[in-house]
N, C-alpha and C positions, 0 to 999 in steps of 0.2 A: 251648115251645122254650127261653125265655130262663129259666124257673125249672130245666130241666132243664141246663144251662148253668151256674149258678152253684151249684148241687149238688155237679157235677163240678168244678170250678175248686177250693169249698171243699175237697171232699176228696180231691183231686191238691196241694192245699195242708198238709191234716194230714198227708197222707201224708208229703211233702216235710220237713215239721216234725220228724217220727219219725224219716228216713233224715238226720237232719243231717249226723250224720258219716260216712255211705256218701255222700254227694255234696258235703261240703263246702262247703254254703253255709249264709251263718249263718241261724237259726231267724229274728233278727228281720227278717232280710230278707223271706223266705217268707211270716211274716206280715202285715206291710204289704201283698207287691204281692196276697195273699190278699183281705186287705181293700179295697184300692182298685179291685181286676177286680171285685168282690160289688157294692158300691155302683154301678161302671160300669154294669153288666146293670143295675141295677136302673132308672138315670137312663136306658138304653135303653128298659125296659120299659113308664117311663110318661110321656104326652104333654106332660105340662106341667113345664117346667123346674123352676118356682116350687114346685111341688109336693114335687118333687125335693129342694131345696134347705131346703127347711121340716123335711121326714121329716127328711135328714143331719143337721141343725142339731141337731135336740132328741135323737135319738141322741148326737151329740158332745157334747152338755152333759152326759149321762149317762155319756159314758166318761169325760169329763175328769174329772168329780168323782173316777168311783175314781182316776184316773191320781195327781191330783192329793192324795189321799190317801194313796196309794203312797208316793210320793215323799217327802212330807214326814217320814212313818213311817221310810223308810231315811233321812234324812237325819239327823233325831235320834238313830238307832241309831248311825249313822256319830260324831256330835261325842260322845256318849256314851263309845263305844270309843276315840275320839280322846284321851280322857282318862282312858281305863283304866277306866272307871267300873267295866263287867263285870268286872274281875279282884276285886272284893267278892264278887261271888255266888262268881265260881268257886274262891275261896279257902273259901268256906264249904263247899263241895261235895269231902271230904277221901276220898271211898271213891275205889277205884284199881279198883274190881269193875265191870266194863264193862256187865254183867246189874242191880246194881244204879244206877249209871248212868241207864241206860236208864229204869230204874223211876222215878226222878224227875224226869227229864225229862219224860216222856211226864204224869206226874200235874199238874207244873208248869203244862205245855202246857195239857192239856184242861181246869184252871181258872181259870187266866189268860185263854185264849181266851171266857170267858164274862163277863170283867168288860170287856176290851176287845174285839175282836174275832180270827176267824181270821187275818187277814190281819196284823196288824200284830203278833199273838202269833208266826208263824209267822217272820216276819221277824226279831224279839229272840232267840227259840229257837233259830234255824239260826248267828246272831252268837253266843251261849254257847256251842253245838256248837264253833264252830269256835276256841273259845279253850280247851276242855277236850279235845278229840282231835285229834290232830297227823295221823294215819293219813285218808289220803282216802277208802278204804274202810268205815273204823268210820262215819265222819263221815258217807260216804252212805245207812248204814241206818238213823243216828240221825235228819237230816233228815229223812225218807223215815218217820220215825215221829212227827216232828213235825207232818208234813203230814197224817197218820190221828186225832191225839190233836185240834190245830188243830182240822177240822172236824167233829170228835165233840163237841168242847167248844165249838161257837158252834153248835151245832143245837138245843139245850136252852136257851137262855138269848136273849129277846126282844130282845137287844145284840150276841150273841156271831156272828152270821151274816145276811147281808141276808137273806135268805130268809126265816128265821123272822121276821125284823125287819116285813119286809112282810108278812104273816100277820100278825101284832100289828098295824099301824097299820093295816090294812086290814078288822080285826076280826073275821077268821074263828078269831082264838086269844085267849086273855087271857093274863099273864103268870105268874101263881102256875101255872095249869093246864098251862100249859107246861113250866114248870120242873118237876110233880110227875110227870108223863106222859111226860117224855122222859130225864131224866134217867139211870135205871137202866140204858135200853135203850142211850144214846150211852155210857156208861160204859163197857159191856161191848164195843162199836163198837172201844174200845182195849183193852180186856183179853184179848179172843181173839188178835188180832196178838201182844199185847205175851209172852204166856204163853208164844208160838211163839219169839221172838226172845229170852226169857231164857233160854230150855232151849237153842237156838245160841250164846248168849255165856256159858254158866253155867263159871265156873270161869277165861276170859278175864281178861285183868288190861290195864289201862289202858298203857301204853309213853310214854315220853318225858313225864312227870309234871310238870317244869320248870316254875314258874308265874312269869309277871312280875311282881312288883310295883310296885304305882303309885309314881312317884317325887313326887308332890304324893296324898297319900291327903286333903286334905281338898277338895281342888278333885274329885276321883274323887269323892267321898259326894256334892257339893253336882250335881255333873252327872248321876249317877245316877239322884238320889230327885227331882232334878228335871225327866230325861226319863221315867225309869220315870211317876212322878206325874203329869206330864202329859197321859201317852197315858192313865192311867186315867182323867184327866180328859174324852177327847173323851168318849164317850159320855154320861157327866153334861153334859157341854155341848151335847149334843143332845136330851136329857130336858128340859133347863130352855128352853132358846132358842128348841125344833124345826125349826132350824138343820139343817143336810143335815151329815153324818161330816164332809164335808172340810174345811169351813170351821171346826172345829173343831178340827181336825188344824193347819192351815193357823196356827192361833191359838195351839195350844200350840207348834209349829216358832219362831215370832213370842218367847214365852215365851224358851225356851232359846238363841236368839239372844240377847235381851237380857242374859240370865245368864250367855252365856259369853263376850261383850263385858265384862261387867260384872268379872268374877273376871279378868280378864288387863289390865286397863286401866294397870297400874307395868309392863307388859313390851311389849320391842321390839319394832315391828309384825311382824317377820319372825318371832317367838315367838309372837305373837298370833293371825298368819296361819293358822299350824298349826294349834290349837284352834280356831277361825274357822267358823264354818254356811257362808259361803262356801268353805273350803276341804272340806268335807265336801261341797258339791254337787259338787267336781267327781269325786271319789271313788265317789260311788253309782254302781250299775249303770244305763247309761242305757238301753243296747239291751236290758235288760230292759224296761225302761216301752215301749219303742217296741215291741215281743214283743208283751208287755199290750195296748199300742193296734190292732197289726195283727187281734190274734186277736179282741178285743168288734167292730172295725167289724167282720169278715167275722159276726160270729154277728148283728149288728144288722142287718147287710143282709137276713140268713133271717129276721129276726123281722119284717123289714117288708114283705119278700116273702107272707108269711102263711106261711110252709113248719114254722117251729113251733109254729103253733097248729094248722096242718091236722095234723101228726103228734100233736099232743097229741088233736084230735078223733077220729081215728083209733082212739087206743088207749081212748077212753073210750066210745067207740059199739061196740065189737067185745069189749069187758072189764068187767062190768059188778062184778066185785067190788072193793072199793076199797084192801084191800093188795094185791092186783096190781097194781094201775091204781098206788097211791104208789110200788111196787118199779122196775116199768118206767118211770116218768118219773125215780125216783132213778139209775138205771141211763144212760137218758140223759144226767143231766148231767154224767154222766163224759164225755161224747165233747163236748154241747151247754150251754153253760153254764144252769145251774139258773134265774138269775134272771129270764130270758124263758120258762121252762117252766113256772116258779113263776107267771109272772104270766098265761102263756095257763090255766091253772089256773084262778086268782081270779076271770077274765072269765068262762069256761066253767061254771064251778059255784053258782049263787047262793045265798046267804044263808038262802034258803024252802028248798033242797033236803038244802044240809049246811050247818045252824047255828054260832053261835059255839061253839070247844071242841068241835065234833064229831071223833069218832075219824080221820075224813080227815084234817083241815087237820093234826092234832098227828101223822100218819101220814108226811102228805109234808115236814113240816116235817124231821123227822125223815132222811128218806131220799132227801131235796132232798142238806141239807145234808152228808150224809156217803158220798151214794153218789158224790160227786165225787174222794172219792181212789183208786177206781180205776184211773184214769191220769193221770201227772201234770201233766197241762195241763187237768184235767177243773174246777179248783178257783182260783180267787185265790192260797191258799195256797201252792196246788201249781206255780204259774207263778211266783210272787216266789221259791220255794225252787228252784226251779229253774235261775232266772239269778242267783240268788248265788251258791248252791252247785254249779253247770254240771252238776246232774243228769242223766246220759244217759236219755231215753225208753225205750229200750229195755230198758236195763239195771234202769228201774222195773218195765215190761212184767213181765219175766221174775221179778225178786224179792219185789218191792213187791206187783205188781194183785192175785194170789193171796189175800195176807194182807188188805188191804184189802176183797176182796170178801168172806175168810171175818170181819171185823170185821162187815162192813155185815149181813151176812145172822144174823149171829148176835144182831146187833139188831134187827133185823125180826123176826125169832123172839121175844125176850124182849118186846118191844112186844107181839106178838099176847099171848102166853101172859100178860102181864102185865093186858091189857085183859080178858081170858075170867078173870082170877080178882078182880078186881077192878071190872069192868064198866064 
């Protein structure tokens, strides 16, 4: 009764999510009381408080990391643009061809996102979007291809996507094998969309071209190269320390605080204010991060309920071949988030039965990480571009899931065929 209960709640909750603007209330609201009814049933369901409060505990320490990851990422992005930094790339970026464009974007994206991750590429990419197209509608397709490239490009790469990340430290992948195995296939994950979107924009021309220029261009370079450099830093700061993402994050934010204290130290504090990490936290999107927070408790409540591991048992007792079985669980983590499917996964399959570098693990890695732009709440990516850019759900439904899906399937395709000629 009470698992059937928080079933419904969650998804009278996504639902709600989707209709935001047919009911007018905000997304982040829906998601919190989402999340705190999940957890409620759940402190119903079992006898011992203590019990209760342990489970919540070590779940919250796992979303705060991302939260807190999150955040840091927008906030750098925020003092970065605070100082024009961006207006360097975008003045480098001189094509006015909306098709080509696109073309760089998207190539940007998907190898950026390998050196940092989905998440924090997707957040800089949708801040460039919005300093090179002025039109809200260009702006929503380019996002909206940030969020497909994003997750193609952290699927490949033992850095670029927790999921994979987890399969590397958990040692069902190694790193070279990953990268040689997946590459081709997440490439293509954006070139099927992307072929679709130049042949819609081919011949379009950019409008309202205007570019600001930095009125301090050397204070721009030094914020720049020293937020861009930084954020390439977390992940080496998590290789060297093995250190969790955030506290790495947490460290470069610390960084470019001091730097941009440091460069404004002759001017009036109310000059200083402006440029300020303080003044950029109160800027960032907050009821995004509280979006973020509502939506991981409600999915941690089902993960501790068992309800997605029984659905991942489900499909691996009734499915016994395993690009089905990777396709179908990549599929869900459009609706479920990947990294409790990923992990009921790792529990369920041992080591004796599918080896390190066996074709599974580099299978689901693979369609973990990309079957999430489906819809866009399905992905980290896809929820941060979302409350920046006020992406309608639906409007993704309708334009976006399509091309996403024909991305994702057309890389499961090249993975098979790739694997049958190469073994």
């Amino acid at each position: 009764m009470i698992t059937t209960l928080i079933i419904v709640v969650f998804l009278l909750g996504y639902i709600a999510i989707a209709f935001e603007h047919k009911i007018k209330i905000d997304k982040a609201a829906t998601a919190l009381v989402t999340g705190v009814l999940c957890w409620l049933f759940y402190y119903f369901s079992v006898t011992s408080i203590a019990t209760s409060e342990i489970e919540l505990m070590r779940h919250l320490g796992e979303i705060s990391a991302i939260l807190f990851f999150l955040m840091g990422a927008m906030t750098i992005v925020e003092v970065v643009d605070s100082h024009d930094g961006f207006n360097i790339i975008t003045d480098a970026i001189l094509t006015k061809s909306k098709s080509k464009l696109l073309i760089i974007i998207c190539l940007i994206t998907f190898f950026l996102s390998s050196i940092l991750d989905n998440l924090t590429t997707a957040i800089v990419m949708t801040s460039l979007c919005s300093k090179l197209l002025h039109e809200k509608q260009d702006r929503l397709w380019f996002v909206s291809m940030v969020i497909i490239a994003a997750n193609a490009g952290g699927a490949w790469s033992p850095l670029g996507d927790v999921t994979t990340t987890m399969l590397w430290i958990g040692g069902q992948i190694t790193a070279l094998n990953i990268i040689v195995k997946t590459f081709l296939p997440s490439l293509i994950v954006v070139l099927a969309p992307l072929i679709v979107l130049v042949i819609k924009f081919k011949g379009q021309r950019i409008q309202n071209t205007t570019r600001n220029k930095s009125k301090h261009p050397i204070e721009s370079n030094i914020m720049l190269f020293a937020g861009i450099g930084l954020l390439v830093f977390v992940p080496i700061f998590k290789t060297i320390t093995h250190m969790p993402p955030f506290m790495g994050m947490l460290f470069a934010l610390s960084v470019v605080w001091f730097v941009s204290s440091f460069i404004h130290l002759s001017k009036h504090p109310d000059e200083r204010y402006k440029y300020s990490v303080t003044s950029a936290l109160r800027r960032i999107d907050t009821s995004s991060i509280l979006f973020f927070l509502g939506i991981l408790l409600a999915v941690s409540a089902l993960q501790s309920f068992g309800i997605l591991e029984h659905l991942a048992e489900f499909i691996v007792k009734y499915i016994k071949n395993a690009y089905i079985t990777g396709t179908i669980l990549g599929l869900f983590s459009a609706v479920i988030d990947n990294v409790p499917l990923v992990a009921a996964a790792q529990g369920m399959f041992s080591m004796e039965l599918f080896p390190p570098d066996h074709v599974f693990w580099e299978f689901l890695a693979l369609s973990a990480g990309t079957g999430g732009s489906a819809i866009v709440i399905g992905s980290a990516a896809g929820v941060a571009v979302m409350g920046i850019e006020k992406v309608n759900f639906f409007w993704y439904l309708k334009n976006i899931s399509w091309l996403a899906l024909l991305g994702f399937f057309a890389g499961t395709i090249a993975f098979i065929l790739q694997q049958w000629v190469i073994g």
